[in-house]
Each structure stands twice: as C-alpha cells, then as structure tokens.
C-alpha atoms as a printed R data frame, in Angstrom:
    type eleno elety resid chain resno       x      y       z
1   ATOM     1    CA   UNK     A     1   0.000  0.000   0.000
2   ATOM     2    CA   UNK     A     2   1.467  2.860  -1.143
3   ATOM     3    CA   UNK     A     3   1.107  6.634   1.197
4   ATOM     4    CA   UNK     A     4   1.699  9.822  -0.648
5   ATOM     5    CA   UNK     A     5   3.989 11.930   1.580
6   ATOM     6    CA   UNK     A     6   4.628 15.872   1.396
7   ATOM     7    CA   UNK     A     7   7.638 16.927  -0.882
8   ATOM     8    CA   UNK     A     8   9.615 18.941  -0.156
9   ATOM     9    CA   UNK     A     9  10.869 22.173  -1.624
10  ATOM    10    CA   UNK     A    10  13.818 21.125  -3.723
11  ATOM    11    CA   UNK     A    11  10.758 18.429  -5.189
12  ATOM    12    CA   UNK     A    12   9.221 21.817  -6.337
13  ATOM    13    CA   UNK     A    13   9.761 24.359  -9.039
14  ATOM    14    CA   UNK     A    14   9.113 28.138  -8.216
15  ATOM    15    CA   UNK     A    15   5.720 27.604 -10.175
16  ATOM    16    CA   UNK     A    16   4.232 25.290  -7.307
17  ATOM    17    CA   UNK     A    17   4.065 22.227  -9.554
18  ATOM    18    CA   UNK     A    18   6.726 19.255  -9.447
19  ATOM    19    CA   UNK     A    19   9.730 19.966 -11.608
20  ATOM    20    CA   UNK     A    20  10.321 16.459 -13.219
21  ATOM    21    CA   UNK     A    21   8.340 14.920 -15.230
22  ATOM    22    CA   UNK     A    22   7.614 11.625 -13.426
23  ATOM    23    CA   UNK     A    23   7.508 11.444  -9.713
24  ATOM    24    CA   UNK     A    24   7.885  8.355  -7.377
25  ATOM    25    CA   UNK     A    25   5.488  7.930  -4.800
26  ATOM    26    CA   UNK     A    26   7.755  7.516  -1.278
27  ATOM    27    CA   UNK     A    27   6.472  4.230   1.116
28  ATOM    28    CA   UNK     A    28   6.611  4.512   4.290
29  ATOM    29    CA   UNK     A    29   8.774  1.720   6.532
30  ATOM    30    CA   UNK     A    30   5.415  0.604   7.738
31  ATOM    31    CA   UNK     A    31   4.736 -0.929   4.541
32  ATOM    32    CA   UNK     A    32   7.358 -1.588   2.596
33  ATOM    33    CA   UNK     A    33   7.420 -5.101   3.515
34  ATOM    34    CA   UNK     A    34   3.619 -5.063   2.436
35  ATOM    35    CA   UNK     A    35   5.171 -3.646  -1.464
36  ATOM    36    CA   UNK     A    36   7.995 -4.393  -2.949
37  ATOM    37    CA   UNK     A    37   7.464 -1.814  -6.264
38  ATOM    38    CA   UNK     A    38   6.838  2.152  -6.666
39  ATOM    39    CA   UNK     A    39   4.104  3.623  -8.089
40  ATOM    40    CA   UNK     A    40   5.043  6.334 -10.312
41  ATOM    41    CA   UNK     A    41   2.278  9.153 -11.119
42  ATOM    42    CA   UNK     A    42   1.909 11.715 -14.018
43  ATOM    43    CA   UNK     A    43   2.651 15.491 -13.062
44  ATOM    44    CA   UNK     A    44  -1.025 16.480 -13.388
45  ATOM    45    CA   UNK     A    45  -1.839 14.553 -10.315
46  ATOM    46    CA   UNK     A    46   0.363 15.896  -8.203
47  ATOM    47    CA   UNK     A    47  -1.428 18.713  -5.937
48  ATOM    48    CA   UNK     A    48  -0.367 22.078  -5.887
49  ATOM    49    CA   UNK     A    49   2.386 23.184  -3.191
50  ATOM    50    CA   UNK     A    50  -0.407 25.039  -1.087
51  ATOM    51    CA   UNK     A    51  -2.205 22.135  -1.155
52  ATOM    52    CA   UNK     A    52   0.444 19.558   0.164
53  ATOM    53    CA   UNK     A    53  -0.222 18.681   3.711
54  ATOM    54    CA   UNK     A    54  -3.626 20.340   3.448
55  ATOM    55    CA   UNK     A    55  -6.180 18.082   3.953
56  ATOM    56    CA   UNK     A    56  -9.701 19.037   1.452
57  ATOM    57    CA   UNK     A    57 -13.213 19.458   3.736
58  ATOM    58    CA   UNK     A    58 -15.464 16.619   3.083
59  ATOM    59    CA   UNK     A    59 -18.730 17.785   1.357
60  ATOM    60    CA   UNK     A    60 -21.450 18.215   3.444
61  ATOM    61    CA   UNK     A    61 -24.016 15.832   4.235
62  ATOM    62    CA   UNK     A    62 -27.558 15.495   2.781
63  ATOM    63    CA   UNK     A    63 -30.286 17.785   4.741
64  ATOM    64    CA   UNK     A    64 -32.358 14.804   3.937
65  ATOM    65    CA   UNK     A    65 -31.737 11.334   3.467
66  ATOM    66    CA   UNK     A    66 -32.248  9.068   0.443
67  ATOM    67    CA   UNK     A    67 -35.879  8.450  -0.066
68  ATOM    68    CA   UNK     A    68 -37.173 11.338   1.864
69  ATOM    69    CA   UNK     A    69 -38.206 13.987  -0.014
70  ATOM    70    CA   UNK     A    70 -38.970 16.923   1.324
71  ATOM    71    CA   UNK     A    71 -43.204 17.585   1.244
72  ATOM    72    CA   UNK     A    72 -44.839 21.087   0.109
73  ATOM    73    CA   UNK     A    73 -47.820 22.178   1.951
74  ATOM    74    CA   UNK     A    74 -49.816 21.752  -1.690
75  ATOM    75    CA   UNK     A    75 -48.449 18.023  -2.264
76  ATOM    76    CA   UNK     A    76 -49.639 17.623   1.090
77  ATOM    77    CA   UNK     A    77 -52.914 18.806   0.590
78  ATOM    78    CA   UNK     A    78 -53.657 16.803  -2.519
79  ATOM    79    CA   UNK     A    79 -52.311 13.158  -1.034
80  ATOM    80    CA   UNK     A    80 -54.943 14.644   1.897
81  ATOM    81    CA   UNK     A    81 -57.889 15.179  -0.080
82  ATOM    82    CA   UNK     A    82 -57.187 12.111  -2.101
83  ATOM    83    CA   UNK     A    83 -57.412 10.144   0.630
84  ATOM    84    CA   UNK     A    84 -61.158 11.765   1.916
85  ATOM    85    CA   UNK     A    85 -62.665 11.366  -1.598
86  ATOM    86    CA   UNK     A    86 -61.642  7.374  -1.368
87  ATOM    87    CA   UNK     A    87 -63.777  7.569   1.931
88  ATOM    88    CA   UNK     A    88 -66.829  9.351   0.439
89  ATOM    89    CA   UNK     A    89 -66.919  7.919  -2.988
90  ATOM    90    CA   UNK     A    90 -67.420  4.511  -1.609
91  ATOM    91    CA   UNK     A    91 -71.083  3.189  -2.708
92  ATOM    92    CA   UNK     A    92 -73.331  3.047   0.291
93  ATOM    93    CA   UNK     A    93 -75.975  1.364  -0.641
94  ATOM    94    CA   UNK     A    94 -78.482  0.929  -4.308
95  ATOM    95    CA   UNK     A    95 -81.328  3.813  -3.120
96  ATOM    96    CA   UNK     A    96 -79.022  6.274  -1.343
97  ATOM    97    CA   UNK     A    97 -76.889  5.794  -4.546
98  ATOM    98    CA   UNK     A    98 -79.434  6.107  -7.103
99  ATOM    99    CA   UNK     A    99 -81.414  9.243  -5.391
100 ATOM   100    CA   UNK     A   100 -77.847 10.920  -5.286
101 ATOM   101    CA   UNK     A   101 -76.853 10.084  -8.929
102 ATOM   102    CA   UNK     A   102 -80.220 11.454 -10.231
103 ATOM   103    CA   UNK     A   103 -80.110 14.422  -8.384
104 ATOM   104    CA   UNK     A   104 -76.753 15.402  -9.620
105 ATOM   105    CA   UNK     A   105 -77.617 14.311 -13.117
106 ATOM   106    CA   UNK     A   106 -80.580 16.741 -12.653
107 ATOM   107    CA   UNK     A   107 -78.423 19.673 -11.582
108 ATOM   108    CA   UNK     A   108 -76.573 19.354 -15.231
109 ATOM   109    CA   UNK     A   109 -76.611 22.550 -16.753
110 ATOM   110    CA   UNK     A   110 -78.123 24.534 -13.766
111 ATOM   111    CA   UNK     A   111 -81.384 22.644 -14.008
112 ATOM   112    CA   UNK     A   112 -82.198 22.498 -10.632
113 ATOM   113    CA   UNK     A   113 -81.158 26.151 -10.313
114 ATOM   114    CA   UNK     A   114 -83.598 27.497 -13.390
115 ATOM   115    CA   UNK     A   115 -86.439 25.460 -11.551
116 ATOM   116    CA   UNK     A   116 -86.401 26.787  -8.316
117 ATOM   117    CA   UNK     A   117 -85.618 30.360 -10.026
118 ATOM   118    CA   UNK     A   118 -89.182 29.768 -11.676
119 ATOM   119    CA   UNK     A   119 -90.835 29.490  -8.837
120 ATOM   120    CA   UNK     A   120 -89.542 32.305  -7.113
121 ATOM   121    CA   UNK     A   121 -90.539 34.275 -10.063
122 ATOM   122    CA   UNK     A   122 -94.314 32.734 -10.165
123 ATOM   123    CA   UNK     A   123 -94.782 32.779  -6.321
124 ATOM   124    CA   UNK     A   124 -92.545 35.002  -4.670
125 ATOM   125    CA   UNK     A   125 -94.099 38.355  -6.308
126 ATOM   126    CA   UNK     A   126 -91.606 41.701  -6.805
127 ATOM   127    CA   UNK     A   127 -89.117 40.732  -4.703
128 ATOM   128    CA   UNK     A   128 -89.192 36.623  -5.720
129 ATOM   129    CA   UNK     A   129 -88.656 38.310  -9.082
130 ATOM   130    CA   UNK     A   130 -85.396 40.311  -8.275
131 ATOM   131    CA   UNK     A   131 -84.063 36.955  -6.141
132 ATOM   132    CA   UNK     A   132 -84.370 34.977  -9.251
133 ATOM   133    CA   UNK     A   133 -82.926 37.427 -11.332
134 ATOM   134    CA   UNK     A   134 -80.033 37.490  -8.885
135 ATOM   135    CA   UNK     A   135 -79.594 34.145  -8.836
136 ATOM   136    CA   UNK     A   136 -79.366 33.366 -12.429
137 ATOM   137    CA   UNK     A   137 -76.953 36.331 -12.751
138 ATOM   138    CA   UNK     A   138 -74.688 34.705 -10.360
139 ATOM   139    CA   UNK     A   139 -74.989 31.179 -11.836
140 ATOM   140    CA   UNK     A   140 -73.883 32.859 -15.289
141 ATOM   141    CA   UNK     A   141 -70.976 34.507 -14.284
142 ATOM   142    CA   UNK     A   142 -69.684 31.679 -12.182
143 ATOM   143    CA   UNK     A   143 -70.001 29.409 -15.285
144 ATOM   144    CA   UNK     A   144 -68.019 31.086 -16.744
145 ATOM   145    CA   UNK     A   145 -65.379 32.063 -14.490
146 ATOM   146    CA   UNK     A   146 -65.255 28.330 -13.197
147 ATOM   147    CA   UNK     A   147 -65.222 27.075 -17.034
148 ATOM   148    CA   UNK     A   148 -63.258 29.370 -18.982
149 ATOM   149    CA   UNK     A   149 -60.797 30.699 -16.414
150 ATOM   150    CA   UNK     A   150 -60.389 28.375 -13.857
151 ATOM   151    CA   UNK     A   151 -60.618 25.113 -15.076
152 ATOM   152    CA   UNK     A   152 -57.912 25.697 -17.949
153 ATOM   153    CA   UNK     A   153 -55.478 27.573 -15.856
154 ATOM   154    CA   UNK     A   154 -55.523 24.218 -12.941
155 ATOM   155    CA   UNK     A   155 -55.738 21.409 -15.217
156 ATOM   156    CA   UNK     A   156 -56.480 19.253 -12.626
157 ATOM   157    CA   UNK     A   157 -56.816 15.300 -13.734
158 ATOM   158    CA   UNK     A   158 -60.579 13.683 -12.647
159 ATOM   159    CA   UNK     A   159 -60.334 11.197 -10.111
160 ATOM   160    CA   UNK     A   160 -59.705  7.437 -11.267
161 ATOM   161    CA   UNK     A   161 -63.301  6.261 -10.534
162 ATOM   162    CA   UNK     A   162 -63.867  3.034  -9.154
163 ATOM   163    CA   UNK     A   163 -65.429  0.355 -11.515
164 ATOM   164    CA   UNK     A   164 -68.346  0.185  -8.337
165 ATOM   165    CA   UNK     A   165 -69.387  3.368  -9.757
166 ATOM   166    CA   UNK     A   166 -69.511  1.890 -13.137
167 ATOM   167    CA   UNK     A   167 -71.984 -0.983 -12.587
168 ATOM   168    CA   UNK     A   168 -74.587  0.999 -14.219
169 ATOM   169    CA   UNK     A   169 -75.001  1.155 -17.910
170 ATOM   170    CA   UNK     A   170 -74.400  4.770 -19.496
171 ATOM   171    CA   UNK     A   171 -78.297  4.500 -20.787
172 ATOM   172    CA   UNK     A   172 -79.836  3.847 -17.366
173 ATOM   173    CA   UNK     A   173 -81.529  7.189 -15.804
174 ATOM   174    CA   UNK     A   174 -79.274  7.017 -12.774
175 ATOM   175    CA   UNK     A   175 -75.695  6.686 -14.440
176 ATOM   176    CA   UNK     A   176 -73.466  9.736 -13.912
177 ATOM   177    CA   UNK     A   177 -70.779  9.716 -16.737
178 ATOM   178    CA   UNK     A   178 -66.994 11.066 -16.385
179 ATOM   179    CA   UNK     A   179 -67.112 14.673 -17.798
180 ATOM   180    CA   UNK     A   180 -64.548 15.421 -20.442
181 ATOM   181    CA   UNK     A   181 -63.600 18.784 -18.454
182 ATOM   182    CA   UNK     A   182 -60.778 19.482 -16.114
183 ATOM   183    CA   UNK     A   183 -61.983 18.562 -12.468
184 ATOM   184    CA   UNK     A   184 -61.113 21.860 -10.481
185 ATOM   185    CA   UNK     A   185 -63.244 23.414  -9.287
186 ATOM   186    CA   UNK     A   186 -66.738 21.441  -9.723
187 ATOM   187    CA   UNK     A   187 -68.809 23.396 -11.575
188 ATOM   188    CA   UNK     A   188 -71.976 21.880 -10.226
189 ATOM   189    CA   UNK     A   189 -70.860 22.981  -6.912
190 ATOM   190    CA   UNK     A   190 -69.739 26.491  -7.639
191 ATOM   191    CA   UNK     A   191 -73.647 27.133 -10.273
192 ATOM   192    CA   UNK     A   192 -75.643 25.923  -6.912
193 ATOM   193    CA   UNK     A   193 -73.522 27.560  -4.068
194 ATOM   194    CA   UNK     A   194 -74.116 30.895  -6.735
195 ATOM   195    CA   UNK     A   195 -77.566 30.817  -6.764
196 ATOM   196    CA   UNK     A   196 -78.123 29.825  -3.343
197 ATOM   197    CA   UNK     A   197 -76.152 32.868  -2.320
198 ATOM   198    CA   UNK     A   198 -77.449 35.419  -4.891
199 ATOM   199    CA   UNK     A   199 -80.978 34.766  -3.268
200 ATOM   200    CA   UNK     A   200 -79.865 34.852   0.151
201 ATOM   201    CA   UNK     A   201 -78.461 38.216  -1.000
202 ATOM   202    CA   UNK     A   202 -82.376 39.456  -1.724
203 ATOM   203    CA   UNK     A   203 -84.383 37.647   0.243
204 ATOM   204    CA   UNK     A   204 -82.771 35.445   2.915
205 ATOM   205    CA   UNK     A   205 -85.471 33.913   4.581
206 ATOM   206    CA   UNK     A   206 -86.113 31.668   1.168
207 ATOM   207    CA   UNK     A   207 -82.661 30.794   0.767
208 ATOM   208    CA   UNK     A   208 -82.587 28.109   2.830
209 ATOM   209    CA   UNK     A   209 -83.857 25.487   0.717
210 ATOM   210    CA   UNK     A   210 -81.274 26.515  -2.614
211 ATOM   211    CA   UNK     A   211 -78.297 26.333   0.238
212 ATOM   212    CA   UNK     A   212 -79.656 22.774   0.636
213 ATOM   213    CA   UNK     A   213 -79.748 21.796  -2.389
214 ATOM   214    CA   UNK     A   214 -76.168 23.027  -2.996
215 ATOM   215    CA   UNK     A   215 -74.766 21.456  -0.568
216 ATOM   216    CA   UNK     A   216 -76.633 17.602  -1.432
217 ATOM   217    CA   UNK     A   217 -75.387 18.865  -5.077
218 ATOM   218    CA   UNK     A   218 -71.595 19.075  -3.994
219 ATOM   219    CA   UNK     A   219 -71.842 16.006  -2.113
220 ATOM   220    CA   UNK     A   220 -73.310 13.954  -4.849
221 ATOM   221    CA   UNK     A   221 -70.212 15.126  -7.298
222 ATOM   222    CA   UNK     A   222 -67.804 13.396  -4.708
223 ATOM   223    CA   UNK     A   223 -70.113 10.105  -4.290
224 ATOM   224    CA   UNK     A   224 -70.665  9.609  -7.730
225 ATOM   225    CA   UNK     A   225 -66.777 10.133  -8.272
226 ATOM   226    CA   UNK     A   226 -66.406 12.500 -10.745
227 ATOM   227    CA   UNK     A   227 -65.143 15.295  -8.070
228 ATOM   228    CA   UNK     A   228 -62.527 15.573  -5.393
229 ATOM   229    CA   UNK     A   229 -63.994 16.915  -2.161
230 ATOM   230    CA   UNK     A   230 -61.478 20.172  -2.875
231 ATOM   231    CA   UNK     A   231 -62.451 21.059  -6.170
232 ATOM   232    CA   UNK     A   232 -66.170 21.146  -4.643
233 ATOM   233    CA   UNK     A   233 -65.182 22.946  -1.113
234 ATOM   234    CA   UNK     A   234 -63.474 25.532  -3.814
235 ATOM   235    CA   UNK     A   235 -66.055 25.480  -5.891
236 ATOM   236    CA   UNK     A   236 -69.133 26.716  -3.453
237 ATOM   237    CA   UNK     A   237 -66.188 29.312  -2.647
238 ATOM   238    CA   UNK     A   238 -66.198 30.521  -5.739
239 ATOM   239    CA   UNK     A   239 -69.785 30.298  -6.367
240 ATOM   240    CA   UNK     A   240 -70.586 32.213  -3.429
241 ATOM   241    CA   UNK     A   241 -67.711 35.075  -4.082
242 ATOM   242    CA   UNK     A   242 -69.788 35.859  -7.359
243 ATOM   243    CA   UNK     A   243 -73.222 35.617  -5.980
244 ATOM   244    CA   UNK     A   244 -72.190 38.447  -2.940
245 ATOM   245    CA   UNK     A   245 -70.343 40.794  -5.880
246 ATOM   246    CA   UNK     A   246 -73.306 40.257  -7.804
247 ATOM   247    CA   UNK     A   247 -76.047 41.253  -5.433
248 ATOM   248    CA   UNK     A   248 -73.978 44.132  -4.234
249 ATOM   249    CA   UNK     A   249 -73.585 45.751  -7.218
250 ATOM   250    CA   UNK     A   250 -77.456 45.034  -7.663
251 ATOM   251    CA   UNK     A   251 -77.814 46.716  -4.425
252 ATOM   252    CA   UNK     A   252 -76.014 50.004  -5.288
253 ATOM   253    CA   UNK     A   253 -77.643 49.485  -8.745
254 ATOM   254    CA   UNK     A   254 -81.157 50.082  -7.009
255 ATOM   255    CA   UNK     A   255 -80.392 52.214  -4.634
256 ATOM   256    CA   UNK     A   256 -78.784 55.208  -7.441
257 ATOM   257    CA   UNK     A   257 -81.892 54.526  -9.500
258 ATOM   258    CA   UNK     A   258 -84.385 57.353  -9.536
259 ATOM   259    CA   UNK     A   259 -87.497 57.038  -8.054
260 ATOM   260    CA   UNK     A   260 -91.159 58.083  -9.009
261 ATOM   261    CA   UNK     A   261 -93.565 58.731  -6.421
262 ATOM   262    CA   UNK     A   262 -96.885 59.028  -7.520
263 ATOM   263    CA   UNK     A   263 -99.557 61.680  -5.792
C-alpha cells in the first residue's frame, strides 16, 4: 500500500508544480514489507504546493436522506384530499346511490337552479322576481369564471373512478358519466352555491332550501366520483364570491336609480 507523503521544496519548481516529469510515490517503513514496487504518477496529479499537507473538507451531508423527499404544503394537501374522496366515494348502498346520482344528473346545466328560479318568479311576487334574477346572474358569471378561467389555468386530472361506480349502464336514468372537463373546481358545486347565495343576498329567509340543495349537489359530485372533495369545497367558494359581488352591485344598482312617487 502505497502513502503519498509531502515533498519537499527542492521536489518543487518556483511555479508550485513538481519539476520532473515523473515522480515516485515515497512508502513509508510501515509498509514496505507489504510492497515491494513504486508507483510512479503523471505530473497532473500531483497537488499544488499550497495544497500539500492540506487536507480538502469533506462535502457536506444530505439535509435529507435518500428516499425522503422533502413535502410542500400543496403536495400535502392533494395526497390529503385524495385520501377523503376514497372515503366518500365509496357506494353506500343501491337507493341512497341512485337518489344521489339522479339528483346530480338533474343539476346538469343549472337545471335544478332554473327550476327553483321559476318558482320564485311565479310565487314570490316583486321581490321573488329580483331573487331569481339574482340568482341566475350569479350562476352565469360563475359558469363562466369556473369554465373558462379556472378550469384551464388548474388542469387538474378527474379522479380514477372506481369500476363500483360503473356498474350501471351509461343508458340507465341514474348513471353519472366522467365529464370530459378538467376537475377543479366542480362546476356543479360552484352554479348551486351561486344561486343559493345570490338569493340569500335578496331575500334570505327563502334561501334556505337553494343552500340545501347546494350542498346535497356538492356532495353527490364526490359520491358519484367524478369530483374531489377540494375542487367542490373551492367550488361553493367561488360560487358564493360571485353571488355576494353580484347582489352588491345590484344593491347600489337600485339604490342610485331614480325614483317616481306618484300623488
């Protein structure tokens, strides 16, 4: 075993680097009985004067170890609500299943929304009128926030549906199919939480029933697997920003209109 040992000076040139061209590497009494031959070396590997005797800091070690990553808060929060949608998409049972799947299937396209919006127009006089109005406003604009804005900037994948969910034919009245669109934010969610909030923001005491049926609505996207339970917790967010800029500006709207009184 061979053990480089420091030169010295009359080994070195005035340039720092070894003046021959080949240089034997010295073994120490220890070992010469261990080696009976010299190992000669190139110029190029022999370290610079400063260097000899110096010995080099070892790198530093890892702040974490193989195989532990560190986590970001948002990776965190996505393994998190990964994990709650495998608890509330499982099937509980055929009726709870069924009513659930048709009653999101009916909320397609704001259905549910228009309906109870005609009724508050037919029964709810003046001011049933203006709710509706409000409502529909709101569901418009959140549409289209939640569909042309949001959606395309997250990109966020569906979740991988379990085949339970599939034991339905597409033709039956109760099957809920995989929308083609982006999952994040649910845009069931965010339509109902809009209208339930645009009412509330004209006539609260009939609100109550459209904040039910948004909430049954965002439930039923996460049962029948199509949402996870964030994109419909952002969603009614969302929804319900709209709705209270909405009926605000309604609210100044009426209130710097001019007024008639009759005598």
């Amino acid at each position: 075993m061979a053990i480089l040992q420091p030169l010295s000076a009359a080994d070195l040139n005035g340039t720092g680097r070894a003046a021959s061209r080949r240089a034997v590497v010295k073994v120490s009494p220890y070992h010469r009985g261990m080696t009976n031959s010299t190992t000669a070396i190139g110029p190029d590997e022999i370290p610079d004067a400063h260097e000899l005797g110096t010995a080099r800091p070892a790198p530093e070690a890892a702040n974490t170890s193989a195989g532990t990553q560190p986590t970001s808060p948002l990776a965190a929060l996505v393994r998190l609500d990964e994990r709650i949608y495998q608890s509330l998409a499982a099937p509980l049972g055929s009726p709870f299943d069924r009513t659930l799947s048709l009653l999101t299937n009916a909320a397609d396209h704001s259905k549910l929304s228009v309906a109870m919006a005609a009724g508050l127009a037919l029964l709810g006089g003046t001011r049933g009128r203006r709710a509706a109005a409000t409502g529909l406003v709101s569901v418009a604009l959140t549409s289209a926030t939640a569909n042309a804005i949001v959606k395309p900037l997250a990109r966020r994948r569906r979740p991988a549906r379990s085949e339970q969910h599939l034991a339905h034919p597409p033709a039956s009245s109760h099957h809920v199919p995989m929308p083609d669109s982006h999952s994040f934010p649910s845009g069931h969610t965010a339509a109902a939480f809009a209208f339930a909030t645009g009412v509330a923001t004209v006539w609260p005491g009939v609100a109550r029933g459209p904040a039910l049926v948004a909430v049954i609505v965002g439930y039923s996207r996460v049962h029948a697997g199509v949402h996870f339970p964030g994109d419909v917790v952002l969603g009614a967010l969302l929804g319900s920003a709209v709705a209270l800029a909405v009926g605000r500006s309604t609210r100044q709207f009426g209130s710097d209109a001019p007024t008639t009184h009759l005598r």
